[in-house]
N, C-alpha and C positions, 0 to 999 in steps of 0.2 A: 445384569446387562453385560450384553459379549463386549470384549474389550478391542474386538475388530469392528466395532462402529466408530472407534476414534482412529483406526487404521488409515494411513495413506500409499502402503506399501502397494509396489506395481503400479500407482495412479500417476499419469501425467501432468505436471504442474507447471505454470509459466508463472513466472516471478519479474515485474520489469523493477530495473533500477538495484539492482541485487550488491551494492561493493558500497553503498550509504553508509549516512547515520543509521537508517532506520535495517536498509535491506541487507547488510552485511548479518547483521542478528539473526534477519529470517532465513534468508539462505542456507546458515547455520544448521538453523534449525529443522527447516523443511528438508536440506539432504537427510536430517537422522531418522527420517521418519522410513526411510525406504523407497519415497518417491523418484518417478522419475523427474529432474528438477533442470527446467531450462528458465537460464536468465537472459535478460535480454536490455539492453540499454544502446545509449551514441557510443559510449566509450570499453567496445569492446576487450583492448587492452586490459582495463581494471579487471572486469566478469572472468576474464578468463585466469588471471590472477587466483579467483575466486574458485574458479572451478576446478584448476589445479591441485589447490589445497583440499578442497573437498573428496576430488576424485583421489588425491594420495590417502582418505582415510577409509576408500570404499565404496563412495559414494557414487549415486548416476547424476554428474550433474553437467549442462555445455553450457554454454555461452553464445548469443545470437548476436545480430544487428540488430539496433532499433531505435529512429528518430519517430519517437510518439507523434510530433506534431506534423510529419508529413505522414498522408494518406497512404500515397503509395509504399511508403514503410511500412506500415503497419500490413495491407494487405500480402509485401510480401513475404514476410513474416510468419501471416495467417498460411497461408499458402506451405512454404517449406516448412513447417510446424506438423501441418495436418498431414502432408505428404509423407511427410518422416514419424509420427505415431499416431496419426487420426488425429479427431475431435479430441481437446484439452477437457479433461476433467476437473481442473479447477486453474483459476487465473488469478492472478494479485497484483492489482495494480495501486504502485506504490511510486513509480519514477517519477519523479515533480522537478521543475526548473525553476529557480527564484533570480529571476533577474532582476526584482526591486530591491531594493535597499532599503527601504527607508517611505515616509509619509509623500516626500517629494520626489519622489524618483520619474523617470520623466512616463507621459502616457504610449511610448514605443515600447518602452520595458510592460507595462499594461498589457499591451497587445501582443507580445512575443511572450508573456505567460499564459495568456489564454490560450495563444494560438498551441502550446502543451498540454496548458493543463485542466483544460477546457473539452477543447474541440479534440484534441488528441484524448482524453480520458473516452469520449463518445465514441471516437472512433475505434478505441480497445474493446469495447462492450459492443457494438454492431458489428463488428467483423468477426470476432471471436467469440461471441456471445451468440450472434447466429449458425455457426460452425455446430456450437453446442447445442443451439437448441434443435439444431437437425439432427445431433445425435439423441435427442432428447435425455438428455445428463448434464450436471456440471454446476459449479458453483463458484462466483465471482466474487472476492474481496475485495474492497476501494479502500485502502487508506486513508482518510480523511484526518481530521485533529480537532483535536478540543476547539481549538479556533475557528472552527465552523457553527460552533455551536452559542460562544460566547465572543462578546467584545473584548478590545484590549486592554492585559492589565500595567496601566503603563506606571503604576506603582511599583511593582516590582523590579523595572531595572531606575529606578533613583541612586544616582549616584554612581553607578555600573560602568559607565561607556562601552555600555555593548552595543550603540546606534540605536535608531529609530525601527518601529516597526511599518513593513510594509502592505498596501491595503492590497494585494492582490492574492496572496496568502488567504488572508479571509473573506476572500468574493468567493474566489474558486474549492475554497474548503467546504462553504454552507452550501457553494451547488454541488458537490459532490452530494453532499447526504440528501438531495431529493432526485438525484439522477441517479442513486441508489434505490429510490421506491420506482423510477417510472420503469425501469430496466426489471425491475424486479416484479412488476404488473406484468411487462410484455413479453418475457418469457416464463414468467410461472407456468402457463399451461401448458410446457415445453419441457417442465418436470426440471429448471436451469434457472437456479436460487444465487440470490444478488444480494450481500451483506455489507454497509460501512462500518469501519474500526475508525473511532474518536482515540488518536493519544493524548496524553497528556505531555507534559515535557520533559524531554530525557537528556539523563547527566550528560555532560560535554565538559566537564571543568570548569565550568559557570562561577561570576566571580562569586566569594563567599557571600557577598552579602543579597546579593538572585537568588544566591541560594539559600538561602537562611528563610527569605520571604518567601520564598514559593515552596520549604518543604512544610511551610507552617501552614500553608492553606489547603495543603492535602490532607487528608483522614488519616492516610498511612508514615505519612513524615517524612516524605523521599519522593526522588525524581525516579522514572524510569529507566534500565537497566538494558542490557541489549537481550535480554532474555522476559524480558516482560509481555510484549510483544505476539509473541510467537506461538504460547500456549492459543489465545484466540482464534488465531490466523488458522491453526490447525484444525482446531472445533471447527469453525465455519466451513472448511475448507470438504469436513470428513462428514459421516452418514450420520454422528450422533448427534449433528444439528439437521436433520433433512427435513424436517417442520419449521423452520426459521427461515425467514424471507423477508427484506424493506427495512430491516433492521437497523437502527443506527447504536451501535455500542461503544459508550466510551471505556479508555482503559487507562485511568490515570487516578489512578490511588485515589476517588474520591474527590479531586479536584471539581469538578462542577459539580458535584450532590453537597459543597458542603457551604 
């Protein structure tokens, strides 16, 4: 097998939310591949931080504007993107807003997460998603997490005070993985492939005893790492997954198979 089916060199890549927990990794990661890599988030400041650093190691990477949860954001976005390299060859959307806190957090915070991480996730996949299926190319990563998959495990923070967890997290997560199959119906025949990534949970200095409980329910004995992540992101992203479509993959050491 040639080993330019895992190539992303030359290919244009959008990344939202790129200066995270999660997207700082990928960003990483995705500049070494060659790509050309635009991030894009509210808080341009940070991305460009990001792509400073990057660009000082060689890398092609900028930094955009972008409030996922307005519309007209996102289309103009879609707009100066396609204008300035064509049709995106592969998208990752990853920018999430967590305005709950907690079990009780009030139903405004409800509705100014969906209104991101919802309706904005839709609107990255129909505006950018039909870009590409007019170029008839491309492949879309969603981010998603274990917690779309499973309920919460509220044994593991016993004793923690790490707060409560909140329910909108796991509304928006589980729709994620089936707005990954319908996106993935609607442009299959457009040759423009739609993938979810389940993580698992990644080390943040978690108190010891989080973490003691939660490395013992993984297979592999550990939390995720900023480099965990990103081997997948890439696979989906490249031609040696171009038979893979609706997919839902978690990546968390085992954690839900065990």
């Amino acid at each position: 097998m040639s080993a330019d089916l895992f190539s992303l060199k030359g290919k244009t890549i959008l990344l939202t939310g790129g200066a995270g927990l999660y997207g700082r990794g990928l960003a990483a990661m995705l500049a070494q591949t060659g790509a050309n890599l635009i991030l894009a988030a509210r808080d341009v400041g940070k991305l460009q931080i990001v792509a400073d650093e990057e660009q000082a190691k060689g890398h092609r990477v900028t930094a955009e504007s972008l409030d996922q949860g307005d519309e007209a954001s996102v289309l103009a976005l879609a707009e100066r993107v396609h204008a300035r390299f064509g049709a995106l060859d592969g998208l990752v959307n990853n920018a999430v807003l967590r305005p709950m806190k907690g079990a009780n957090g009030a139903a405004e915070q409800f509705a100014e997460s969906m209104r991101v991480n919802a309706t904005g996730v839709m609107l990255m996949h129909r505006h950018f998603g039909q870009k590409m299926a007019g170029a008839g190319r491309g492949s879309i990563v969603n981010i998603g997490s274990i917690q779309g998959m499973i309920g919460p495990s509220y044994e593991l923070y016993t004793g923690t005070n790490m707060g409560d967890m909140p329910p909108d997290y796991f509304f928006h997560k589980g729709g994620m993985e089936n707005l990954t199959r319908f996106y993935a119906a609607l442009y299959g025949p457009k040759n423009v492939r739609v993938n979810n990534l389940a993580p698992g949970g990644f080390f943040n200095h978690q108190p010891e005893p989080f973490l003691q409980r939660y490395c013992d329910h993984t297979m592999l004995g550990r939390m995720a790492d900023d480099t965990d992540l990103g081997g997948a992101v890439i696979f989906l992203l490249s031609d040696a997954s171009r038979y893979i479509t609706g997919v839902n993959l978690p990546v968390d050491g085992g954690y839900t198979a065990k």
